[in-house]
VOLUMVO-880650 format. One record per residue (C-alpha): residue number from 1; x, y negated, z negated. Coordinates in nm, 2 decimals. Example, Ala and Ser with C-alpha at 12.3 -4.5 7.8 and 13.67 -1.06 7.14 Angstrom:
1 / 1.23 / 0.45 / -0.78 $
2 / 1.37 / 0.11 / -0.71 $
This chain:
1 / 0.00 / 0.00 / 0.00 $
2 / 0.29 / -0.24 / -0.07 $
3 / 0.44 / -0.19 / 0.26 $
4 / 0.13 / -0.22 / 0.43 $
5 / 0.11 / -0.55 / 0.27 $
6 / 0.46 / -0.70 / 0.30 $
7 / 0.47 / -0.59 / 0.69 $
8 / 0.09 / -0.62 / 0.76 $
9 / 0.03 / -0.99 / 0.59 $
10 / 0.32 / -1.15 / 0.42 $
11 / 0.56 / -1.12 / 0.70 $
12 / 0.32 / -1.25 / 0.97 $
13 / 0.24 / -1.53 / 0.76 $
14 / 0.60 / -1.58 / 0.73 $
15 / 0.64 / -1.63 / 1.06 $
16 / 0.33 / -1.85 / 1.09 $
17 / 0.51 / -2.08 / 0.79 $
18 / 0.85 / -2.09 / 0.98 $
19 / 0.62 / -2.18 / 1.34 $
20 / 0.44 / -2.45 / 1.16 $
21 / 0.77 / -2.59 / 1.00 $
22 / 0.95 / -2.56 / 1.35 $
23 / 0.62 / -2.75 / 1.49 $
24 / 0.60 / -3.05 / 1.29 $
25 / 0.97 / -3.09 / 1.17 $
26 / 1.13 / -3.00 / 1.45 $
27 / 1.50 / -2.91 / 1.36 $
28 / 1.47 / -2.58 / 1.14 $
29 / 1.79 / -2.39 / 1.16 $
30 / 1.97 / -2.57 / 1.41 $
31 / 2.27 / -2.50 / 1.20 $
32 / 2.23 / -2.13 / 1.24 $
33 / 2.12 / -2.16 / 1.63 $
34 / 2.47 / -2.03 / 1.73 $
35 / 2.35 / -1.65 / 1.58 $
36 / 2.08 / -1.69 / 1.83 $
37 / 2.33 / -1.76 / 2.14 $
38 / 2.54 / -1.43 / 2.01 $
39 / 2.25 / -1.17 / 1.97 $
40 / 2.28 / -1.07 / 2.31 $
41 / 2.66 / -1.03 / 2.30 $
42 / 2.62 / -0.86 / 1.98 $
43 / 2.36 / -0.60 / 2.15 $
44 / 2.62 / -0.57 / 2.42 $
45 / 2.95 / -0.55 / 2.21 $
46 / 2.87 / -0.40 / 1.90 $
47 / 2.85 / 0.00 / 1.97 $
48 / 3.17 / -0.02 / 2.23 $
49 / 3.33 / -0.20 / 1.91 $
50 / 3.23 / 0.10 / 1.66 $
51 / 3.36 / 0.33 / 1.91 $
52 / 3.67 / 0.13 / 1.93 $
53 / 3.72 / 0.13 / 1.50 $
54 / 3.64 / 0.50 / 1.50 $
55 / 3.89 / 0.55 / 1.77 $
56 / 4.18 / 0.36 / 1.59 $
57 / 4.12 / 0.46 / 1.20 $
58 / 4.15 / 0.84 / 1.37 $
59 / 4.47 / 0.75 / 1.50 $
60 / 4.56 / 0.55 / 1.22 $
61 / 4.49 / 0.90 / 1.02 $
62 / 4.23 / 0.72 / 0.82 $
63 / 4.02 / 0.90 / 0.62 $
64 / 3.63 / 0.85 / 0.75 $
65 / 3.51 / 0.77 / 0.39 $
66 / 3.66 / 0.41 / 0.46 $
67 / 3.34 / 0.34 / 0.64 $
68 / 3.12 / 0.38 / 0.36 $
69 / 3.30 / 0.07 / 0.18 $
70 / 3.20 / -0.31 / 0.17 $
71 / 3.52 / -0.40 / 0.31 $
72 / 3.47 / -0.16 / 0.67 $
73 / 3.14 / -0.36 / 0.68 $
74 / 3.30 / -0.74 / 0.66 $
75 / 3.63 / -0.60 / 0.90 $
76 / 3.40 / -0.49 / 1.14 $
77 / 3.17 / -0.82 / 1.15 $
78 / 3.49 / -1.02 / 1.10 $
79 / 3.59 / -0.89 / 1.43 $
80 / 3.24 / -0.84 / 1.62 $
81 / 3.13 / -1.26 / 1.53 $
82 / 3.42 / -1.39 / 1.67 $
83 / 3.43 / -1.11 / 2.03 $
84 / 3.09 / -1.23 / 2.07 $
85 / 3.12 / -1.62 / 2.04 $
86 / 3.39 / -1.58 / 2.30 $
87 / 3.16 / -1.36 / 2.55 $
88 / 2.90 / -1.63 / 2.52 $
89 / 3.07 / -1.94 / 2.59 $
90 / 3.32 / -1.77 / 2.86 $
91 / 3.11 / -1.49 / 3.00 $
92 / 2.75 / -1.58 / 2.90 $
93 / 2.73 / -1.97 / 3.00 $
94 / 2.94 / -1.99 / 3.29 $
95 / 2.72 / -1.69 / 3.44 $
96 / 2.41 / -1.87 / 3.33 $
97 / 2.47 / -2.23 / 3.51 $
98 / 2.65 / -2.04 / 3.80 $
99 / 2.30 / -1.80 / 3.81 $
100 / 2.12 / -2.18 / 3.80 $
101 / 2.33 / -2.33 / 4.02 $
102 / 2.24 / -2.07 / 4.30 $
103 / 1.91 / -2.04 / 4.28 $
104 / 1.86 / -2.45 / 4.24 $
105 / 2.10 / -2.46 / 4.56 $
106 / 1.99 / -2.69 / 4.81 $
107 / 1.66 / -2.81 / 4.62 $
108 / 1.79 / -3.14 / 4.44 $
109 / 1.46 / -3.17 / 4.20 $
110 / 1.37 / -2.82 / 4.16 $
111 / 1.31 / -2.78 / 3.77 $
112 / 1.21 / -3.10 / 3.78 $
113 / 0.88 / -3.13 / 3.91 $
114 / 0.74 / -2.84 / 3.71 $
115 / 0.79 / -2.62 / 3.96 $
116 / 0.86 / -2.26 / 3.86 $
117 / 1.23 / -2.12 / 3.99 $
């Protein structure tokens, strides 16, 4: 019954809350906006990057319990944040406004008249 009422009504009206806050103040979390522009990267990067740590501690000879500590948990994001900030603003946002560029070639106010692209 608890769970039915944290994920059936509290957490919707969480998200209603955080809508209505966004709505009339306008700048909610802009400091944390950045996680939004990595969670693709982070889709993309993070199980090649466990594969990668397994990979290496078995080289390294280390034993697998070193996963199960804090510290495997904060090496591994300590790595992943800063792979992905560097896929988004070298990879991601080039290929973006290249992406743009072509389809917007040769139609000077497309985007700007409300039309759809």
């Amino acid at each position: 019954m608890t769970t039915l009422l944290v994920t059936g009504g509290l957490f919707p009206l969480m998200i209603v809350g955080l809508a209505l806050w966004e709505t009339l103040r306008g700048h909610l979390g802009r400091r944390l906006a950045f996680m939004a522009d990595l969670s693709y990267s982070s889709y993309l990067i993070h199980f090649p990057l466990q594969i990668l740590c397994i990979g290496l501690t078995s080289l390294l000879g280390v034993d697998r319990e070193f996963f199960y500590r804090d510290v495997a948990l904060i090496a591994f994001f300590a790595v992943l944040v800063p792979l992905c900030l560097a896929s988004y603003h070298f990879f991601e946002k080039p290929a973006q406004a290249a992406i743009r560029k072509w389809l917007l070639h040769g139609r000077p106010n497309a985007g700007l008249t409300g039309e759809t692209v």
